[in-house]
C-alpha positions as semicolon CSV with decimal commas, in nm:
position;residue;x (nm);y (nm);z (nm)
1;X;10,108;11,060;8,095
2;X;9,861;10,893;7,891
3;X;9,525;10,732;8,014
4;X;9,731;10,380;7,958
5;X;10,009;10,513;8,255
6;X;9,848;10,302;8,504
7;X;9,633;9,995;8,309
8;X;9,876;9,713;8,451
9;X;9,831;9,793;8,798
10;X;9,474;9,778;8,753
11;X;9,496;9,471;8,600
12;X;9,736;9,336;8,826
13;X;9,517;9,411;9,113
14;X;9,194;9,412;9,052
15;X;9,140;9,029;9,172
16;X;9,346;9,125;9,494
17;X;9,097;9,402;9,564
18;X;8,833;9,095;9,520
19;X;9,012;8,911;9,764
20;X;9,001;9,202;9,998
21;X;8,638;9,269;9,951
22;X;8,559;8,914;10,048
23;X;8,743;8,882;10,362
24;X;8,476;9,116;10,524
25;X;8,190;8,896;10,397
26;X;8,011;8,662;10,645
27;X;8,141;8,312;10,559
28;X;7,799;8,210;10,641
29;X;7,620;8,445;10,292
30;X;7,794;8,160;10,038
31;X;7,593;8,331;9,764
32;X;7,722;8,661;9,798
33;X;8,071;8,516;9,825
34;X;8,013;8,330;9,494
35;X;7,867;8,685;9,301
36;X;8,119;8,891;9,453
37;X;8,405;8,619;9,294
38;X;8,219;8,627;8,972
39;X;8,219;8,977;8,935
40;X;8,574;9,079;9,020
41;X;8,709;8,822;8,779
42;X;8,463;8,932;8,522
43;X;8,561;9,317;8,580
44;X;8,950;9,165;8,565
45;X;8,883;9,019;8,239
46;X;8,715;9,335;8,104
47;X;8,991;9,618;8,185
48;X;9,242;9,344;8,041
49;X;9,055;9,391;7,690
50;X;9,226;9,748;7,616
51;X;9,564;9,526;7,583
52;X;9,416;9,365;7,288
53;X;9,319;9,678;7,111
54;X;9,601;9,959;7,217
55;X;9,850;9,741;7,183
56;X;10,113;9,838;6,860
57;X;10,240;9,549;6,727
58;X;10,457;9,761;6,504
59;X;10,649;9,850;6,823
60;X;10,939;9,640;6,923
61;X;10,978;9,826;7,278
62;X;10,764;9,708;7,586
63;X;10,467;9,915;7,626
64;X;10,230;10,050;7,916
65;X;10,527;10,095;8,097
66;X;10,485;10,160;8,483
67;X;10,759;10,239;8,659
68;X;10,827;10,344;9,057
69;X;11,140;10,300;9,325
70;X;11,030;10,007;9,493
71;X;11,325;9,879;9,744
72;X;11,626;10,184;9,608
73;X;11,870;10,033;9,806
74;X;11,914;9,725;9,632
75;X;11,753;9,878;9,297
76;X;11,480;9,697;9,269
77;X;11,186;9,886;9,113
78;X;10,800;9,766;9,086
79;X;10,852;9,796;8,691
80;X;10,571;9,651;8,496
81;X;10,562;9,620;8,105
82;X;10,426;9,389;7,820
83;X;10,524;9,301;7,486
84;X;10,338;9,041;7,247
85;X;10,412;8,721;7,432
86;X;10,298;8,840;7,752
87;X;9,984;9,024;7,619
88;X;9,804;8,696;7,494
89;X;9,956;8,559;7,817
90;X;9,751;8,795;8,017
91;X;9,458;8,767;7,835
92;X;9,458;8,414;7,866
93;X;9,518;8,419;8,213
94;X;9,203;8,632;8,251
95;X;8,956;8,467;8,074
96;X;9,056;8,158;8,220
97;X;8,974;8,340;8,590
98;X;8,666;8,383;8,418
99;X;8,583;8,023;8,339
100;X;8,767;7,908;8,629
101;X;8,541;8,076;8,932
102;X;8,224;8,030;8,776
103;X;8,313;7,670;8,703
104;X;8,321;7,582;9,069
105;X;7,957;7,764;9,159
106;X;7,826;7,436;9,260
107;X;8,128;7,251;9,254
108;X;8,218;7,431;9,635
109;X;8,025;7,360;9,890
110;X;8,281;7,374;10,204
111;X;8,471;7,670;10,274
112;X;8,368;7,875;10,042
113;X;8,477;8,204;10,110
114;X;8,838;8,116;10,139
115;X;8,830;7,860;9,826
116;X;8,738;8,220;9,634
117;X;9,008;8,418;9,800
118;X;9,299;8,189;9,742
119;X;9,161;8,200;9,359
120;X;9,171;8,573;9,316
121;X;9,528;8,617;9,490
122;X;9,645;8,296;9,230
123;X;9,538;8,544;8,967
124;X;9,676;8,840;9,083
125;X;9,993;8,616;9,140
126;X;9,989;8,462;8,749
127;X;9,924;8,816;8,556
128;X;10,221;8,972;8,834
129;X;10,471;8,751;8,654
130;X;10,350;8,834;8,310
131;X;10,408;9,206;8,407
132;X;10,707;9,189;8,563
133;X;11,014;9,365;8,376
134;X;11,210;9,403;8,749
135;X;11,366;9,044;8,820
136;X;11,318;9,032;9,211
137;X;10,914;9,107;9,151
138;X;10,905;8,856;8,878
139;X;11,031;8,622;9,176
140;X;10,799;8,761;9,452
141;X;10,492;8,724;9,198
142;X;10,642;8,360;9,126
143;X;10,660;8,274;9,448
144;X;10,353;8,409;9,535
145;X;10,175;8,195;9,323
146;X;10,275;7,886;9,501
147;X;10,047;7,936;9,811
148;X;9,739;7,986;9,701
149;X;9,770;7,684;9,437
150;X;9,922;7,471;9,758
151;X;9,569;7,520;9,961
152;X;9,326;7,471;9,649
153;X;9,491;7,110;9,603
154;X;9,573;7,065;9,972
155;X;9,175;7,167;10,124
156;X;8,955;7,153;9,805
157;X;9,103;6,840;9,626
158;X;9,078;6,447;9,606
159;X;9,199;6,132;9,773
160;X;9,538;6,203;9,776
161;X;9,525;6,602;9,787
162;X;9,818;6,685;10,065
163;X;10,056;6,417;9,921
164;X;9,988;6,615;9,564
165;X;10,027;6,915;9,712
166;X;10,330;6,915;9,928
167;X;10,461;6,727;9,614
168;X;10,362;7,032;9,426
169;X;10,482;7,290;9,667
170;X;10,802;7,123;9,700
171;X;10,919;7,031;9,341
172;X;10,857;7,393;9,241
173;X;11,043;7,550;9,564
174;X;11,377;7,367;9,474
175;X;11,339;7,488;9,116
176;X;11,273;7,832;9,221
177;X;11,544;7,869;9,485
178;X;11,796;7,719;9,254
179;X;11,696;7,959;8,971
180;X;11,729;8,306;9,259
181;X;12,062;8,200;9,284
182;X;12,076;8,253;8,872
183;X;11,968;8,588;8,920
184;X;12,179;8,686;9,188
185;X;12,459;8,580;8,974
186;X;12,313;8,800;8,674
187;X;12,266;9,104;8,902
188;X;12,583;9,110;9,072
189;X;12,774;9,057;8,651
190;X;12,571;9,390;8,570
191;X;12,717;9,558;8,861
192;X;13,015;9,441;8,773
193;X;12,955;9,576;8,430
194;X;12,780;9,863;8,438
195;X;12,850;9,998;8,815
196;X;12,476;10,042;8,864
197;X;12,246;9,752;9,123
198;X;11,944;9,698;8,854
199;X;11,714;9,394;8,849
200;X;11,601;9,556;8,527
201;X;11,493;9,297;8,291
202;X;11,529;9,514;7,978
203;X;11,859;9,582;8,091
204;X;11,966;9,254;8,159
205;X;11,870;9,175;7,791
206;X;12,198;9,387;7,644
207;X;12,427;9,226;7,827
208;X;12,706;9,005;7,695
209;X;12,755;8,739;7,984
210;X;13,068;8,546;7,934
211;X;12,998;8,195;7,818
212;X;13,147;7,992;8,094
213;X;12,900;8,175;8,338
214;X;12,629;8,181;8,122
215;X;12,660;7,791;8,102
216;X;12,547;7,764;8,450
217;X;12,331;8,040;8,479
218;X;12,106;7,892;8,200
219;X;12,123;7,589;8,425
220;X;11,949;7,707;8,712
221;X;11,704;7,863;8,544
222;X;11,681;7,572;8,314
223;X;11,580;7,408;8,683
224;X;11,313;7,681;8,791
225;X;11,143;7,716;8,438
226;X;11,151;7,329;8,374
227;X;10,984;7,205;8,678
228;X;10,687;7,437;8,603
229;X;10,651;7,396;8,246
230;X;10,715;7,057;8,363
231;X;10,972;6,901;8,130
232;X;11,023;6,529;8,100
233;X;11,234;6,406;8,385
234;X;11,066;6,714;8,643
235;X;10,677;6,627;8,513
236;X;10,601;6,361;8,788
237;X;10,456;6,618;9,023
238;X;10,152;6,735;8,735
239;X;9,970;6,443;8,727
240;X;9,952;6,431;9,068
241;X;9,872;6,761;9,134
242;X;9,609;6,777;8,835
243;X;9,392;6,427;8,963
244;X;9,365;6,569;9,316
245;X;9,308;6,931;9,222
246;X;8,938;7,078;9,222
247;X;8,809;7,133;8,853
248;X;8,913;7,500;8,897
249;X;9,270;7,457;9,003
250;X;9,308;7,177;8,731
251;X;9,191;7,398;8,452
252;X;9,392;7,717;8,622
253;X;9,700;7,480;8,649
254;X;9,681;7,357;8,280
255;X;9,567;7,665;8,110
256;X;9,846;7,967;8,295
257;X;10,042;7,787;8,541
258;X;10,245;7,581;8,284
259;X;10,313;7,891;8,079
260;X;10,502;8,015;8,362
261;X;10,800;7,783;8,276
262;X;10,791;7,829;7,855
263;X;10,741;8,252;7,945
264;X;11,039;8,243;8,199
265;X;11,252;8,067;7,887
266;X;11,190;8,294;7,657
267;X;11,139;8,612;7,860
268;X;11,491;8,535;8,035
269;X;11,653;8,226;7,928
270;X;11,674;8,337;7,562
271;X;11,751;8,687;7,561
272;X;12,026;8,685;7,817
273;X;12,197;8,403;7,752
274;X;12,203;8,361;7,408
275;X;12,482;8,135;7,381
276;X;12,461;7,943;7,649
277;X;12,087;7,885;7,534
278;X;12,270;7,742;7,136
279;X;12,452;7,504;7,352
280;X;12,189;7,381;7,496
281;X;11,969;7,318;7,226
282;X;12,068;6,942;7,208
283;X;12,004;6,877;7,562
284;X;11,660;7,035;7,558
285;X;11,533;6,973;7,239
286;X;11,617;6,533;7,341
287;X;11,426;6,603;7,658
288;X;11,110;6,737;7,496
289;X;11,078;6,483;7,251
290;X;11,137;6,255;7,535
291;X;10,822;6,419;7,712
292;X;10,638;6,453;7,367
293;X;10,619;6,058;7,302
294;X;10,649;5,965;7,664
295;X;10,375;6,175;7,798
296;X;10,128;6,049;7,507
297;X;10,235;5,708;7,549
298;X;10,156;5,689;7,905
299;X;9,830;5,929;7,836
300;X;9,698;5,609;7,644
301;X;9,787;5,340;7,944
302;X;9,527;5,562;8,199
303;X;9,212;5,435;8,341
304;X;9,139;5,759;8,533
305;X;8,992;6,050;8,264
306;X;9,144;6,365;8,445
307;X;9,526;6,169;8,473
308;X;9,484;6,055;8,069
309;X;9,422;6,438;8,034
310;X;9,724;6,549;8,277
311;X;9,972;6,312;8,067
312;X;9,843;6,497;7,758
313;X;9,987;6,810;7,889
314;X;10,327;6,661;7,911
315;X;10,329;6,603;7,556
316;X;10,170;6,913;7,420
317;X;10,420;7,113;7,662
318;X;10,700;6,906;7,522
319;X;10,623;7,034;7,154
320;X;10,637;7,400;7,284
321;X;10,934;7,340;7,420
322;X;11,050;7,165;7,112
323;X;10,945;7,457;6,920
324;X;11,097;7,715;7,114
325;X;11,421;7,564;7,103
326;X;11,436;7,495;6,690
327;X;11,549;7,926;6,735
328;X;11,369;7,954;6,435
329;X;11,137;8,241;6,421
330;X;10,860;7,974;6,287
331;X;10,903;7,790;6,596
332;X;10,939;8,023;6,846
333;X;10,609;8,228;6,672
334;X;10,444;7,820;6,682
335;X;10,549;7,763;7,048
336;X;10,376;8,078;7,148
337;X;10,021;8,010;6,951
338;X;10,085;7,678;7,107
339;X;10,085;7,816;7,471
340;X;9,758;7,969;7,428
341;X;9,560;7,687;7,208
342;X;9,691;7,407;7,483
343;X;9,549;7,670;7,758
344;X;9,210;7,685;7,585
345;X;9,173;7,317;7,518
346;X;9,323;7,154;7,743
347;X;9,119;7,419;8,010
348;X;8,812;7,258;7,822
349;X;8,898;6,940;7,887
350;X;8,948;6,950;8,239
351;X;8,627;7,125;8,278
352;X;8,498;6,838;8,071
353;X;8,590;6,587;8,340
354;X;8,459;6,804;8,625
355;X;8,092;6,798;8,469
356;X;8,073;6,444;8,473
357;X;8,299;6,392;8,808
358;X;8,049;6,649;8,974
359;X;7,737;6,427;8,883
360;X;7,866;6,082;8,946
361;X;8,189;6,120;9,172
362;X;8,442;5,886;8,980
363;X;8,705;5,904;8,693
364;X;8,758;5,622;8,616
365;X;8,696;5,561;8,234
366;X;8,530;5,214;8,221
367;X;8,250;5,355;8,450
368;X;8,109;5,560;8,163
369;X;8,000;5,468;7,761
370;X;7,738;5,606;7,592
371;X;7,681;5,959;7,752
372;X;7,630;6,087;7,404
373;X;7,296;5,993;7,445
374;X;7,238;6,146;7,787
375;X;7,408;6,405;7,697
376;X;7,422;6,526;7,329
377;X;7,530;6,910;7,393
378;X;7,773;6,749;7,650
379;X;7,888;6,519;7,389
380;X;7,914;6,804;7,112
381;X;8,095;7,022;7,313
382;X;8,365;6,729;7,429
383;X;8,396;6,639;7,045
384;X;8,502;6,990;6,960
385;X;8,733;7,009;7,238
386;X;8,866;6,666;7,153
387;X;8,917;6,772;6,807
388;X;9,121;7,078;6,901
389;X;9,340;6,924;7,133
390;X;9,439;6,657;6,837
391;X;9,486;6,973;6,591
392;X;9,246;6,907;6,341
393;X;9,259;7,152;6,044
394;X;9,010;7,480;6,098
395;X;9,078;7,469;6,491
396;X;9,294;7,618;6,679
397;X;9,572;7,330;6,760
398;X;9,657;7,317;6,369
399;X;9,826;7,634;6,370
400;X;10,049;7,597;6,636
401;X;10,144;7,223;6,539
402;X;10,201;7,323;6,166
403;X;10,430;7,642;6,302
404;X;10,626;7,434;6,520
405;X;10,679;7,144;6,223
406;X;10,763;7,393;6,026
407;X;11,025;7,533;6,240
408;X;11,155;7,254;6,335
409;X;11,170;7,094;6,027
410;X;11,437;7,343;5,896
411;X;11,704;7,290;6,157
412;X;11,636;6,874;6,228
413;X;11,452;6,690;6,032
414;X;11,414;6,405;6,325
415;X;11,344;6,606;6,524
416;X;11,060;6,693;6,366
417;X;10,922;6,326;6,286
418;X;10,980;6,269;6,652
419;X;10,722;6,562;6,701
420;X;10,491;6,433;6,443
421;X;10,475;6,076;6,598
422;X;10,361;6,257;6,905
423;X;10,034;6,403;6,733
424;X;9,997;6,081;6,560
425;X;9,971;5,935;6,950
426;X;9,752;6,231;7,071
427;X;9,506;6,198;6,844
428;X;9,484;5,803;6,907
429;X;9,443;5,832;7,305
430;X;9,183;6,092;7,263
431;X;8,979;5,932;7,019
432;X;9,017;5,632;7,250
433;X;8,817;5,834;7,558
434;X;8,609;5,996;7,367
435;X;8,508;5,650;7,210
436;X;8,470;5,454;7,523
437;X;8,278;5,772;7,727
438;X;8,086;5,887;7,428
439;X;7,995;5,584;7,220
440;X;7,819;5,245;7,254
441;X;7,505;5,190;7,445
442;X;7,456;5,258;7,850
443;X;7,572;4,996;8,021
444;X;7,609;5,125;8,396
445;X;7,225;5,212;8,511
446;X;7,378;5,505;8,704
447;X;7,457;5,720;8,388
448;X;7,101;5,678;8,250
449;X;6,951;5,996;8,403
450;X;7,263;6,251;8,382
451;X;7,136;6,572;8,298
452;X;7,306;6,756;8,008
453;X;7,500;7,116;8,077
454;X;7,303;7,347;8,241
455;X;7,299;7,724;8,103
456;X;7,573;7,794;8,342
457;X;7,839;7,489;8,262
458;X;7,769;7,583;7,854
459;X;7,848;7,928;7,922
460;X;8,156;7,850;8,063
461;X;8,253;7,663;7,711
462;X;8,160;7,948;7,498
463;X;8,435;8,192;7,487
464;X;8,695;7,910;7,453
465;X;8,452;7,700;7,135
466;X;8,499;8,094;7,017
467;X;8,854;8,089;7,060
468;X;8,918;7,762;6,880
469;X;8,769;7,818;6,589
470;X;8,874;8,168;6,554
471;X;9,262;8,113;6,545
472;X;9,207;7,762;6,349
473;X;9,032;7,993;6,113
474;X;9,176;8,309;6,122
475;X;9,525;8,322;6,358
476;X;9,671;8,648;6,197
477;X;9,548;8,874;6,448
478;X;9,752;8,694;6,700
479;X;10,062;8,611;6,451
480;X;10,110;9,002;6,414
481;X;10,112;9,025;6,787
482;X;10,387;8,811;6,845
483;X;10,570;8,949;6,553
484;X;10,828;9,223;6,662
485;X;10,879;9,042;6,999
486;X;10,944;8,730;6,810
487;X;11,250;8,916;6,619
488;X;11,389;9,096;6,906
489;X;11,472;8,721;7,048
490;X;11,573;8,618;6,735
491;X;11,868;8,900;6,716
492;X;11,966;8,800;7,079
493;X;11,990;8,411;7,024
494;X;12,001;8,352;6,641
495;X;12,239;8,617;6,461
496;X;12,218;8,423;6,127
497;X;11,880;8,535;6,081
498;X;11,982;8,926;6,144
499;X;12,075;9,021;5,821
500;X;11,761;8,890;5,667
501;X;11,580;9,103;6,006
502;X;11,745;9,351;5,835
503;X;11,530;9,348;5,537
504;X;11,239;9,238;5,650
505;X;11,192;9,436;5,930
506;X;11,151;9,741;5,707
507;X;10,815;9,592;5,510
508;X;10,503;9,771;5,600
509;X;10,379;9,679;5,941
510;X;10,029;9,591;5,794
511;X;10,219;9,329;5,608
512;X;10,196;9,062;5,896
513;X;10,354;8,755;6,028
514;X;10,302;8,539;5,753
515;X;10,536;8,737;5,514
516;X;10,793;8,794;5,792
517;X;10,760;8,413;5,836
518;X;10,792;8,327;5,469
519;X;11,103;8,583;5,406
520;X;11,325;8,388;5,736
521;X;11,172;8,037;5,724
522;X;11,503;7,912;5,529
523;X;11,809;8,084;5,708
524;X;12,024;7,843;5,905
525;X;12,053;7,791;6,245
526;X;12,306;7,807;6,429
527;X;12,415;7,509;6,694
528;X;12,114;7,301;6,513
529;X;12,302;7,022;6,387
530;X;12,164;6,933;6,034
């Protein structure tokens, strides 16, 4: 076995063994609890780094492969492995553990201890899913997830934090026990098939589920994955949950917790139920451009800075969605790069708002104007961040818009005006905040003496000001990550583009995304509708 046998499981539990360490601290030593925190997410994010650099993205097949008998009986297996969607998943998940616990060292000030131990067993909950190749421990990570997120709204939030969080709690339940009754159905057809109980993902991928049942399959997991990713008509429990949430939960919640849903479509959705997935194309692709010009339409009506933000999720989600569902490879590549860029800006911007919400208690837009000149680093920071979330050219939101057009633009051309309206209308509501918060003179005597970002709240901006301009500037690291994982969906949903797989898929691995992109970008797609 090599030295790699066992580096999921260490990065799957390394925040638990936090959590453990800090229920035998003295509530009372608040310090300690805050170092300990710091430290075990910081180790977390360090032995996650080897994905980056061992992993082949030559090799189609999922790699640092773990497997053990978990419950026999019912052949479920703990069975961990990662391809390129779900390494840049995990890594994103654990920098933003990272950013996200030593966001809230000042931010806490009341229970302390268990505020830090429901945040370490969230992360070991968000990277369990992206590990997951067994079905059932996909669904006990899932689920898993829920609680801790339930308590940081519920204990640590706002005004209205238990009606947000039972609201929460409860949306995503129904999803999720609607979509174990999709993979009961898919594990009992593989019995039927194959003779053998499996919850084996990888397995689950070759099979060739008659249509009629995959048509409701897809639905209920269509249910689960939507409510989480959330999809206009199941979004009305985000910007609920994202006003009341503490700075931390809102930046965890916006930057992993909505990739849940877009990873469960294409981890599961796509590859095994290809057809059913075509047919639905219509149905999806109408919904996200609903959520796309919705969400940034009611972004601009907001008075309160962290819902204006919230609503801007629902439209940047509804282009990934959008982009997954063109079933181009373009797209799919675009609604991947998209995942991670909305993670790191829109994880700015919510730590944006908690600066300013942790120095003057109140949201509400019209009580600011002119901070630039309290704050100038504050202000620089917020512009970058602005500017990425609108997709400016040379950050990182540029690339994954332009992959999505692209992608989109091949199978419906509406479609992908509909999606271009949408960054039209993102770029005009955050120009609008930043304008009235930034700009003009001081008008309310209570912002006159704000400090500016203390070493500790800058540091926390650096690794994602990094991030943006490195895949604005350079995203082909990534791109060849996502490449071979990108094509193996692509055989399972699109089959028009397999012969051209055929030939591409024997260039030079060096040769990267961008030629793999160019040589499919025109093949048709089937159940599109020109």
């Amino acid at each position: 076995m090599s030295n790699d046998s066992s580096l999921l499981s260490l990065i799957l539990f390394t925040p638990l063994v936090g959590a453990l360490v800090l229920l035998f601290v003295p509530k009372r030593q608040e310090d300690a609890i805050r170092w300990i925190a710091n430290v075990t997410v910081a180790i977390g994010f360090l032995v996650s780094l080897p994905l980056w650099f061992r992993y082949d993205s030559a090799n189609p097949d999922f790699q640092f492969v773990e497997r053990l008998p978990w419950i026999p009986s019912i052949g479920a297996e703990y069975f961990l492995g990662v391809d390129g969607f779900s390494v840049l998943l995990i890594l994103l998940t654990t920098l933003m553990g990272v950013i996200a616990v030593l966001s809230s060292w000042t931010a806490i000030q009341m229970r302390v201890k268990e505020y830090y131990i429901f945040l370490l067993l969230l992360q070991t909950g968000m990277i369990g899913a992206f590990v997951s190749l067994d079905f059932l421990l996909f669904f006990l990570f899932w689920e898993v997830m829920l609680v801790p997120m339930y308590f940081l709204i519920g204990i640590w939030g706002s005004d209205n934090r238990l009606y947000s969080a039972i609201k929460f709690f409860l949306f995503t339940l129904v999803g999720s026990v609607i979509m174990l009754l999709g993979i009961l159905a898919v594990y009992f057809y593989s019995h039927e098939v194959t003779g053998v109980y499996t919850f084996d993902v990888t397995q689950f991928h070759q099979l060739d589920i008659p249509f009629n049942m995959q048509w409701w399959i897809f639905l209920a997991f269509f249910l689960g994955f939507a409510v989480k990713v959330p999809m206009f008509p199941f979004h009305t429990w985000l910007p609920d949950a994202h006003t009341d949430a503490p700075t931390a939960g809102s930046v965890i919640l916006a930057a992993v917790l909505l990739k849940m849903g877009t990873y469960g479509f294409i981890r599961f959705s796509l590859p095994i139920l290809p057809e059913a997935t075509v047919a639905f194309v219509p149905l999806v692709a109408g919904l996200s451009i609903v959520g796309i010009v919705y969400g940034a339409l009611v972004a601009m009506a907001q008075r309160d800075w962290k819902r204006l933000v919230a609503y801007s999720s629902v439209s940047h989600m509804g282009m990934v969605m959008l982009g997954m569902f063109a079933l181009t490879p373009v797209g799919i590549t675009g609604s991947i790069v998209q995942q991670l860029n909305h993670g790191i800006s829109t994880g700015a911007l919510f730590l944006i708002v908690g600066i300013v919400y942790e120095r003057r208690h109140t949201r509400l837009i019209s009580e600011y104007g002119g901070l630039s000149k309290v704050m100038p680093v504050y202000a620089a920071v917020f512009l970058i961040m602005t500017m990425s979330s609108i997709g400016l050219p040379t950050l990182n939101g540029f690339i994954g818009e332009i992959l999505i057009l692209q992608g989109v633009f091949v199978v419906q051309k509406t479609w992908a005006f509909f999606a271009a309206s949408g960054i039209v209308l993102g770029a005009a509501y955050m120009l609008w905040l930043y304008q009235r918060t930034m700009f003009g003179t001081v008008t309310n005597p209570k912002n006159e003496n704000l400090p500016d970002l203390t070493m500790r709240e800058f540091v926390t901006f650096v690794p994602l000001l990094l991030l943006a301009v490195w895949i604005g500037l350079y995203p082909k690291p990534f791109l060849d990550r996502l490449e071979t994982s990108v094509d193996k969906v692509m055989m399972r949903v699109n089959s028009d583009y397999t012969p051209r797989f055929a030939a591409v898929l024997d260039t030079e691995p060096g040769e990267g995304a961008g030629t793999r992109a160019a040589a499919v970008i025109e093949a048709p797609v089937r159940g599109g509708g020109r």
